[in-house]
N, C-alpha and C positions, 0 to 999 in steps of 0.2 A: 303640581308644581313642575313635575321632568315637561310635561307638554308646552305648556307656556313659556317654560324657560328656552325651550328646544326651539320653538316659535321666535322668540326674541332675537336668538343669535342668529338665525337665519337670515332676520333683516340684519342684525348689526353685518353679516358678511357683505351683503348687498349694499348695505348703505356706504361701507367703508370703501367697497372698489367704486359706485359711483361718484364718491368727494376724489375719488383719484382721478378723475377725469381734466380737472382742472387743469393740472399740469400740462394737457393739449393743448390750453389756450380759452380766452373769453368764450369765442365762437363754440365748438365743441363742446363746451361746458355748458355754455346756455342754451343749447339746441338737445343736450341730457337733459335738462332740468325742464325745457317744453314738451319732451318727449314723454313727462313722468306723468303731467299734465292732460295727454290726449290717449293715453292709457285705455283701452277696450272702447276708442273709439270704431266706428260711430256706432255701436250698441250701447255704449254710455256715454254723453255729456260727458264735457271737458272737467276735466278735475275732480268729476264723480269715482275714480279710481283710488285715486290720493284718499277723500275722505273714507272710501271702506278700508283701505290699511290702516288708516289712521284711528277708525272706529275699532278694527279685530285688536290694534294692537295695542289702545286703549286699555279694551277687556283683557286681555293676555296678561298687560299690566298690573292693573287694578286685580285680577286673578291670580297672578304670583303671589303678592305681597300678601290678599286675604291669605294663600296656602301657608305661606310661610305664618302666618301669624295663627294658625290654629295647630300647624305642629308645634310653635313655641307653646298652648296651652294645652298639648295634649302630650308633651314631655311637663309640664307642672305639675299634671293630675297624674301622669302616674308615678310620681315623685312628690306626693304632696309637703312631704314630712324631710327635710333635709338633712344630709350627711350631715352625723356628728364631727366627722374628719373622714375630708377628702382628698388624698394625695393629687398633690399638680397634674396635670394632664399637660404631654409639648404637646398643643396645637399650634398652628399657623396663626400670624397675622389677622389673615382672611376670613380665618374660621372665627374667630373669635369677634370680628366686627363686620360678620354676614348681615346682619339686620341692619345696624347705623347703612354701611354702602349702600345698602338700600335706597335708604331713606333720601342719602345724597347724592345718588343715582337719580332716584324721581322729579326731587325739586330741581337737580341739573336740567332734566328732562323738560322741566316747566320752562324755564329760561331758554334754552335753545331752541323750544318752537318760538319764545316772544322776539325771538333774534334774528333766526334766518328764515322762518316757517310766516309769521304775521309780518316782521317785520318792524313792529313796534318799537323796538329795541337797537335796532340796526339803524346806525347813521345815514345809508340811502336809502330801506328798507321799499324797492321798488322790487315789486316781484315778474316785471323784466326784464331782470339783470342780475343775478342771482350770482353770478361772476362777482360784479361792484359788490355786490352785498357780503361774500364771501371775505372779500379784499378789506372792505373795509370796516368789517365786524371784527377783523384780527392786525387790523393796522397796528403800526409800535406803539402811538401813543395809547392805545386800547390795553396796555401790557397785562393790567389787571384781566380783561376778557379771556387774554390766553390763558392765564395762572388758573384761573376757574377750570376752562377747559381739560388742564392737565389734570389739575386735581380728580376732578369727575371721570376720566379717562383711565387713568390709573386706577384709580376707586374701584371702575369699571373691571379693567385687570383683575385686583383680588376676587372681587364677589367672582366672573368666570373663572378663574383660576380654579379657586376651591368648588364652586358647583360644578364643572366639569368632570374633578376627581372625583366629589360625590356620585354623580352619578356613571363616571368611570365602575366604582365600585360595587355599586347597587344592581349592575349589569355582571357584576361575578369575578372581577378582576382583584379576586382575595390574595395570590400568592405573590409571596414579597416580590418576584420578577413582573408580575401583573400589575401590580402596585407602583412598580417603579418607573414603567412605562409609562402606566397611566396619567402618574404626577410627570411626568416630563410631558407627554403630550399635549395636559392641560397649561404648563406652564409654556409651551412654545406655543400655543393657538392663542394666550392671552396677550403675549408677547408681541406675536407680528398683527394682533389685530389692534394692538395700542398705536402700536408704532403707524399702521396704516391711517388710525383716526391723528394723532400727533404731528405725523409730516404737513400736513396741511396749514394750520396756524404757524408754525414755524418756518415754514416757508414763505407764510405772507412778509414775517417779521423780518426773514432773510433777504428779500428784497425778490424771491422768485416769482412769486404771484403777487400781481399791482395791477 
């Protein structure tokens, strides 16, 4: 689960400074976006790059969730028999709805390849113009598009947040000053890595990107 997970964010960094690009302008944007395209050329075919990220990250994927879902049945069984009386636990938000974010992490995930990835779902969905597509996947009247977007974004947020401190912890950062660190660190990396996925749709809506 740490590997996969570690995997995932590594693209989210990457993917959130390349959406930042936009803000250069159509040109620059769409000259990133063919650049991602000709990837380990000419040892590989155009776009053969794209689909092995898209395949690793797949599996990374679809590997998270299975881990997660065998630690949820391997905290069952050794627990078969349930507290008679269990005093409250304060956990977080996060912690408590790790599995649903999941879940609306992934189907987010379905819909934004149908949107800027195929195109199906995008009003020009011309994968020449990835600019146009950008712009007009998050136009005003699309308002609903953004609200998803946030939502999933956010989402996104908590599940980082608390696996970060997870696995802050699980690396040994037991004492309260270790701890406290920790949770602040994971809470500023979730933070600026929303923000950097956010500025984008809002900006279309702003009128900066058209």
């Amino acid at each position: 689960m740490a590997v996969t997970g570690i995997l995932l964010v590594l693209f989210l960094i990457a993917h959130m400074l390349g959406n930042l690009k936009i803000f250069f302008g159509p040109a620059s944007f769409d000259h990133y976006a063919h650049w991602l395209r000709t990837i380990g050329s000419p040892v590989l075919p155009d776009t053969w790059y794209l689909w092995i990220q898209r395949a690793v990250l797949g599996t990374a994927l679809v590997a998270h969730i299975w881990s997660a879902t065998v630690l949820a049945r391997r905290a069952r069984v050794a627990r078969p028999v349930r507290y008679a009386h269990r005093p409250k636990v304060h956990g977080s938000y996060a912690a408590r709805t790790m599995r649903w974010g999941g879940v609306i992490i992934a189907l987010f995930v379905v819909y934004h390849l149908l949107d800027l990835t195929t195109g199906d779902l995008n009003p020009v969905g011309d994968p020449r113009r990835p600019y146009a597509n950008v712009a007009a996947g998050f136009a005003p009247e699309r308002w609903y598009v953004t609200l998803v977007y946030t939502v999933a974004i956010v989402t996104l947020g908590f599940h980082l947040r608390h696996g970060m401190f997870s696995a802050f912890r699980s690396l040994g950062q037991q004492t309260p000053r270790g701890e406290a660190r920790a949770r602040a660190a994971a809470l500023g990396f979730s933070v600026a890595l929303c923000a950097g996925f956010l500025v984008v749709p809002f900006a279309v809506i702003a009128g900066l990107v058209r």
